[in-house]
C-alpha positions in Angstrom: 0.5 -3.1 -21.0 0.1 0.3 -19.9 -1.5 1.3 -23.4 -3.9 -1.6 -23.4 -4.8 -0.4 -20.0 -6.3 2.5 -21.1 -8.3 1.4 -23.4 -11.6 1.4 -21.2 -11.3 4.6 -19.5 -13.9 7.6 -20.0 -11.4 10.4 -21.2 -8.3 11.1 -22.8 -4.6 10.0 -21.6 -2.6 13.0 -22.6 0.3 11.4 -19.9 1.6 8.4 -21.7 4.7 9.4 -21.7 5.2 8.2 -18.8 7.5 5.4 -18.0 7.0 2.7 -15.9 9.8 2.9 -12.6 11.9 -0.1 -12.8 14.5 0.8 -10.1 13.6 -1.7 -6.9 14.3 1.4 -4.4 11.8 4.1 -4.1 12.3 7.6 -3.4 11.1 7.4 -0.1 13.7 4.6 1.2 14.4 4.0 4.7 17.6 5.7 5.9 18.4 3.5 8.8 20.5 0.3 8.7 18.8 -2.5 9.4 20.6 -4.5 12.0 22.3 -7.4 11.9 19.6 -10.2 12.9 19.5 -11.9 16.3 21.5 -14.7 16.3 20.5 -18.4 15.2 20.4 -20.4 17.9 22.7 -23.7 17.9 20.9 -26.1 16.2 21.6 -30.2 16.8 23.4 -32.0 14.2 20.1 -33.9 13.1 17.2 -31.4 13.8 13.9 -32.8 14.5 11.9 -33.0 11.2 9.1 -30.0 10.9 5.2 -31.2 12.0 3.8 -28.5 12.0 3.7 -24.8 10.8 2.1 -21.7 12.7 1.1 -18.3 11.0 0.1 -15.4 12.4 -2.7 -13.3 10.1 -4.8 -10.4 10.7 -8.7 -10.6 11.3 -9.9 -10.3 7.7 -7.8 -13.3 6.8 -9.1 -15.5 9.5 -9.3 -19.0 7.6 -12.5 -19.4 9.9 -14.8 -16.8 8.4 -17.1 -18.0 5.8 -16.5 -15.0 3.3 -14.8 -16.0 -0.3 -11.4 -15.1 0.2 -11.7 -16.8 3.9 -12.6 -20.1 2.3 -9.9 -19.7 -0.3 -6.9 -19.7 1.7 -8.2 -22.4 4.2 -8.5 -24.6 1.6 -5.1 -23.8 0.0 -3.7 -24.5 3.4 -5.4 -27.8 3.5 -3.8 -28.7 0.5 -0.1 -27.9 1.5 -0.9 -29.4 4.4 -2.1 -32.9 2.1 1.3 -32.5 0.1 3.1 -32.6 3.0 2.4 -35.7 4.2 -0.3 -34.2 6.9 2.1 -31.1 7.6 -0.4 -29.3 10.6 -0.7 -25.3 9.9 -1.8 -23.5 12.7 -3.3 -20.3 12.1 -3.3 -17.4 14.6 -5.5 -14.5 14.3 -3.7 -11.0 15.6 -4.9 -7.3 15.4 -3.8 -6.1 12.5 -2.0 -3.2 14.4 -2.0 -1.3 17.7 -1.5 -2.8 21.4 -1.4 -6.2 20.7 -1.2 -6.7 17.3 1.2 -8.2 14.7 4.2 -6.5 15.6 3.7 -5.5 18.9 3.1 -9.5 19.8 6.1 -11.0 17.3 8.2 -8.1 19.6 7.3 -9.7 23.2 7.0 -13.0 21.8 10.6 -13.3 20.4 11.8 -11.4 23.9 9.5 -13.5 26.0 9.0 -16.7 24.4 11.2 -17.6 21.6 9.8 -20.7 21.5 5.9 -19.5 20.6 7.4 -17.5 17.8 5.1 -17.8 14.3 6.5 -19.1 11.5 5.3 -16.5 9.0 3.4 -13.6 9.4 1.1 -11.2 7.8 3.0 -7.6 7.7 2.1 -4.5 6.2 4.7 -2.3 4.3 5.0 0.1 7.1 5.8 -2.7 9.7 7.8 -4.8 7.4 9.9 -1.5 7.5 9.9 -1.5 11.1 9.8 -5.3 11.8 13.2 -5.5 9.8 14.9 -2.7 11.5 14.0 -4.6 14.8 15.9 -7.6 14.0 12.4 -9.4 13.8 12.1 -11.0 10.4 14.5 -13.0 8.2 16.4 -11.5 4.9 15.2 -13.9 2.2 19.1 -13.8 0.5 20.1 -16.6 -1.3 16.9 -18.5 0.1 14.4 -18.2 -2.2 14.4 -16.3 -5.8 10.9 -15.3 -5.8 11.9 -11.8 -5.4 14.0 -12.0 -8.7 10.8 -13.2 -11.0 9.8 -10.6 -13.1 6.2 -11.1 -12.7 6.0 -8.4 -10.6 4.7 -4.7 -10.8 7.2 -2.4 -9.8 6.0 -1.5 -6.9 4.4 -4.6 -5.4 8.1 -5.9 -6.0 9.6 -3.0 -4.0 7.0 -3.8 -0.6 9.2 -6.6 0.1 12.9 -4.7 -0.4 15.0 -3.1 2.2 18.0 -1.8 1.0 18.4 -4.0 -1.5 17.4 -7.5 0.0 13.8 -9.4 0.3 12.2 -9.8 3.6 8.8 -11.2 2.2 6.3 -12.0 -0.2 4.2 -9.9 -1.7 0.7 -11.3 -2.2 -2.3 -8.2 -1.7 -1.4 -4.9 -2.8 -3.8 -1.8 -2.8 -3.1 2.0 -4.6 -4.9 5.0 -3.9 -7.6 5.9 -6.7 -10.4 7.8 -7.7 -14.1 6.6 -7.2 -16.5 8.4 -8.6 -20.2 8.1 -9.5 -20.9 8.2 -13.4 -24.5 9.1 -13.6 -24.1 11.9 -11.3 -20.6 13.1 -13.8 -21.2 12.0 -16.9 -18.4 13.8 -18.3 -15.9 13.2 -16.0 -12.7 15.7 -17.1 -9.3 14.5 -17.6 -7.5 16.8 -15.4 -7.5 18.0 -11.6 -8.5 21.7 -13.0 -11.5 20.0 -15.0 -12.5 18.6 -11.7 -12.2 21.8 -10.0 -14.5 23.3 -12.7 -17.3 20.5 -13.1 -19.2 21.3 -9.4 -18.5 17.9 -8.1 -17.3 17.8 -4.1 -14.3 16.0 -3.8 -13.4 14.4 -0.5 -10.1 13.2 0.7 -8.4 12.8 4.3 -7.2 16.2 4.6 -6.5 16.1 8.7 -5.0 12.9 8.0 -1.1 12.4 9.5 -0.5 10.7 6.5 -1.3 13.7 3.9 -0.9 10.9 0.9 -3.0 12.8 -1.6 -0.8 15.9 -1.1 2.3 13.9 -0.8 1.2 12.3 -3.6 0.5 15.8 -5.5 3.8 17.5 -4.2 5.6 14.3 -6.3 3.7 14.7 -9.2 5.3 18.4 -9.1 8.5 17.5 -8.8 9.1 18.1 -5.4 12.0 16.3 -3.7 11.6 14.4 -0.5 14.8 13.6 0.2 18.4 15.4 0.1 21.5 13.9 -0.7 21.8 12.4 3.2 18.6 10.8 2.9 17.2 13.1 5.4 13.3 14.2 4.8 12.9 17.7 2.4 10.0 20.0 1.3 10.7 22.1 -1.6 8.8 26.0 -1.6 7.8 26.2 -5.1 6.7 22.4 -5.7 4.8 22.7 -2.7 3.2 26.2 -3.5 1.8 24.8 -6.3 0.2 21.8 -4.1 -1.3 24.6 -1.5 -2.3 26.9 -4.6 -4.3 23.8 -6.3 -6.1 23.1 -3.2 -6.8 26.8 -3.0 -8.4 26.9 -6.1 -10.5 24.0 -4.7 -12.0 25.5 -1.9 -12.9 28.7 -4.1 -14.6 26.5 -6.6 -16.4 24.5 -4.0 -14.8 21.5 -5.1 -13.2 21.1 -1.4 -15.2 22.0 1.3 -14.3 23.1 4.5 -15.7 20.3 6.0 -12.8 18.4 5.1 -10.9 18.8 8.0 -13.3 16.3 9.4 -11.7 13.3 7.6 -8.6 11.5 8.8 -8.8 8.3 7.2 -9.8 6.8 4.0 -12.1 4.5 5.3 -14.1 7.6 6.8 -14.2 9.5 3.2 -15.4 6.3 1.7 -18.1 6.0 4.6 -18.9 9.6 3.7 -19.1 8.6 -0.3 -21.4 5.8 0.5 -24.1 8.2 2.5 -23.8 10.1 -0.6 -22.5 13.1 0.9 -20.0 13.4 -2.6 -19.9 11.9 -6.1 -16.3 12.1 -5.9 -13.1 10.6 -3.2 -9.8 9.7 -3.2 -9.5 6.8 -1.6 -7.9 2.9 -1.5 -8.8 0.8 -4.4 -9.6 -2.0 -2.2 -12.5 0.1 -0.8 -13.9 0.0 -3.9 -13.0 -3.8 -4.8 -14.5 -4.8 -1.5 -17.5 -3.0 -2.0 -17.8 -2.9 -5.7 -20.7 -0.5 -5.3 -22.7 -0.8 -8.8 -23.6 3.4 -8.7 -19.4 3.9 -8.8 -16.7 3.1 -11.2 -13.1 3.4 -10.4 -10.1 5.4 -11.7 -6.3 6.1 -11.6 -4.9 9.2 -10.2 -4.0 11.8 -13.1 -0.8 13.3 -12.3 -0.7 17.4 -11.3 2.4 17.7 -13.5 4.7 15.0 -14.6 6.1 12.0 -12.9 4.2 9.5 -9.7 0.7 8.9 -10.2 -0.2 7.3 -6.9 1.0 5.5 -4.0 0.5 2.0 -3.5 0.8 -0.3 -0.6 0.2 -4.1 0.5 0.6 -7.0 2.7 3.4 -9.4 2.8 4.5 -12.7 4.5 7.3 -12.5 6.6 9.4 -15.1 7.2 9.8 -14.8 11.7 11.1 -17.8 12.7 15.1 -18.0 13.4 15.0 -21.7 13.1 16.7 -22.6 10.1 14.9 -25.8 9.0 12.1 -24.3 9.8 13.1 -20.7 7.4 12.8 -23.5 4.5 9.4 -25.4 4.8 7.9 -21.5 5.8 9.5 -20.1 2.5 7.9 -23.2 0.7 4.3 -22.1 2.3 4.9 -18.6 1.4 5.6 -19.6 -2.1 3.1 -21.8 -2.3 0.5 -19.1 -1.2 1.9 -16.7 -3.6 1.4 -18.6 -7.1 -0.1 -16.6 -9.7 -3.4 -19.0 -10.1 -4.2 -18.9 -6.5 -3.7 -14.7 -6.2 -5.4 -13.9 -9.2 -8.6 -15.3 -7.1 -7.8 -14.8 -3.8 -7.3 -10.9 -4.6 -10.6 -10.8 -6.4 -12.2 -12.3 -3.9 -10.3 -10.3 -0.9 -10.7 -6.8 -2.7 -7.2 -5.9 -3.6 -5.0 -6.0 -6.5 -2.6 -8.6 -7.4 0.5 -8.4 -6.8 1.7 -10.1 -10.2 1.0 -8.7 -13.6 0.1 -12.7 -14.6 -2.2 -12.8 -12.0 -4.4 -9.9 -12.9 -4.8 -11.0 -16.4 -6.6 -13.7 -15.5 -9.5 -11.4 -14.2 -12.5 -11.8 -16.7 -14.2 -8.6 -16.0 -12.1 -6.5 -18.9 -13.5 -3.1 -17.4 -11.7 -3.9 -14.4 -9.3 -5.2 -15.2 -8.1 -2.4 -17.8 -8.3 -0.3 -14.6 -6.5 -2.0 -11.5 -3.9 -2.4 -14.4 -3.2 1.1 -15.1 -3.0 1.8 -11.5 -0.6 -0.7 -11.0 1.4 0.7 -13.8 1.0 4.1 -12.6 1.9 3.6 -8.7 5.0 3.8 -6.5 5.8 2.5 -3.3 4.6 3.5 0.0 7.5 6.1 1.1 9.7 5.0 4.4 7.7 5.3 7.7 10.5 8.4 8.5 9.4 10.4 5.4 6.0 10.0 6.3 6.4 10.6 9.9 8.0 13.8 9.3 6.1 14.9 6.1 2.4 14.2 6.9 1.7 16.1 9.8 3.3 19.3 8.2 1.4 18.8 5.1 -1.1 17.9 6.6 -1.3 21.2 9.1 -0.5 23.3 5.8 -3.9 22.0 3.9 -6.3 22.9 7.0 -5.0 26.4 7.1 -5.5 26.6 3.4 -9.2 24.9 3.8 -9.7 27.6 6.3 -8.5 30.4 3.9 -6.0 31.7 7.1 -2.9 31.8 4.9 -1.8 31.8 1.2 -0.4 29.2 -0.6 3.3 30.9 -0.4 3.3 31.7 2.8 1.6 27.9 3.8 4.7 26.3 1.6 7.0 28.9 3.7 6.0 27.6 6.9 6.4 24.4 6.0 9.4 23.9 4.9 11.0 26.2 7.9 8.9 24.0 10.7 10.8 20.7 9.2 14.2 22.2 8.9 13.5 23.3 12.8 
């Protein structure tokens, strides 16, 4: 797969070598247990039958909305709804995060009132992680063996794993990528020194408290993340070599002070679109969303050997303790996560399917060829304690370097000594 993936793309791929990660655990795995879930409560020895089913989404997946993907999953509700003898799904809409928002409101509603509780929601990764270690959401063990198919990237398998078991259902996932604008680099080099050298800007989120694109880097150099405790780790001379790239960067003009101005991805893509640079790292589903016809799309190329990008997505969460309610949920969630149905509901949505079998029912082969090698070429989101204690001190490292204040060495140094303090 990963050599047919290539085919399309405008320079050599001297990294082939590399092997796809098959391990369900990535390096960047929680390190606390999740707990035991909150007791079922007593059910009767004949439980009333199920009417009705309510899910809690985020605003772009309002079923009301009269965009593509919108129209999609209404309709594919309908029709569990019509082979379920009228089954009623309810569908709440939620902020996707913050005050409020999907985990924030599944926390007060399960404390406040149990009885309002969704029966599946919309998670990210990142609050999958934390959901689970809440006690919020179900395991999936022994319930459903979905997360045993092997139509399933690596990665978009591992968005639903903690510690071994399933808490959900992978159905959107998204990578970070390269956009760039061909007419403006027509020769577009194969290598993150060839980009330093060709006079393109290159934006990325460098004040972000994420720091993925040097996290991202730091991997690609070998650079360890976690010890043998699991506890969060910087290595000196993996991340020298990070500091000293972007160094090079802002010498060449390739990464401009102005930088320091970005904290998101959605603000460098903003920034792309103005045309204020022919070159970003950004999400992939900035690009499928937009599909901008000045821009084509490409995969990370690693900085040494090993990780090419970082990928994340959404899943659905089983949240109801109820167990005849767990199974007609799990049958939705199922239902809503069949290879024919994703393979057009991610096209439409902007982000890449979550299933290999999905994908390759896209028709437009450029594309396609693309999103694949990305997928082949990305591993999962690290735990929300890696990036919590990585980002900002990566992150505080690349601004001094932006600023020329420091040298790479002595950047790395600081680093590493302000996360063992």
């Amino acid at each position: 797969m990963l050599l047919a993936a290539c085919d399309s793309l405008p320079f050599g791929i001297p990294w082939l070598k590399y092997e796809v990660p098959t391990e369900t655990q990535s390096a960047g795995e929680e390190s606390d247990l999740i707990p035991t879930p909150v007791a079922k409560p007593t059910e009767e020895t004949t439980p009333e039958p199920v009417t009705s089913l309510t899910l809690w989404v985020p605003p772009e997946m309002d079923p009301s909305l009269e965009s593509d993907a919108s129209i999609m999953l209404a309709n594919r509700l309908q029709l569990f709804s019509d082979l379920h003898n009228g089954l009623e799904v309810k569908v709440r809409v939620k902020a996707a995060s913050g005050a409020g928002g999907l985990l924030d409101a599944l926390d007060a509603t399960r404390m406040a009132a149990p009885d309002a509780l969704p029966d599946l929601i919309v998670f990210s990764r990142p609050d999958i992680e934390r959901a689970a270690l809440k006690g919020l959401i179900s395991s999936l063990e022994a319930l459903t063996e979905i997360p045993d198919d092997s139509d399933w990237y690596s990665f978009t398998r591992d968005l639903a794993l903690l510690q071994g078991e399933a808490y959900g259902f992978p159905f959107a996932a998204d990578a970070l990528a390269l956009v760039y604008r061909p007419e403006n680099i027509p020769d577009f080099p194969g290598t993150w020194t060839g980009i330093l050298e060709s006079n393109a800007v290159m934006l990325f989120p460098a004040d972000s408290d994420l720091s993925l694109f040097q996290l991202i880097l730091y991997l690609d150099e070998g650079g360890m993340i976690q010890d043998s405790q699991r506890r969060p780790i910087l290595e000196v001379e993996a991340l020298s070599e990070v500091f000293r790239l972007i160094q090079e960067g802002v010498q060449s003009g390739a990464f401009p002070q102005s930088l320091i101005q970005y904290q998101s991805s959605d603000q460098v893509w903003a920034a792309f679109q103005e045309g204020e640079a022919d070159l970003v790292v950004t999400w992939m589903s900035n690009f499928l969303k937009d599909r901008p016809g000045d821009a084509s799309a490409l995969p990370l190329f690693p900085f040494s050997d090993g990780a090419v990008s970082i990928g994340t997505g959404l899943v659905w969460a089983v949240s109801t303790p109820i167990e005849s309610r767990q199974a007609i949920a799990i049958d939705l969630a199922e239902f809503l996560i069949q290879s024919d149905f994703l393979s057009e509901w991610t096209l439409a949505a902007g982000y890449i399917p979550p299933r290999p079998s999905s994908l390759e029912k896209w028709t437009d082969k450029s594309l396609h060829s693309t999103v694949s090698q990305i997928a082949l070429m990305t591993q999962m989101y690290p735990s929300n304690e890696i990036i919590t204690k990585l980002g900002p001190i990566l992150r505080d490292g690349t601004i001094q370097i932006l600023q020329e204040t420091v040298d790479p060495e002595q950047a790395a140094q600081v680093a590493v000594k302000s996360l063992e303090e």
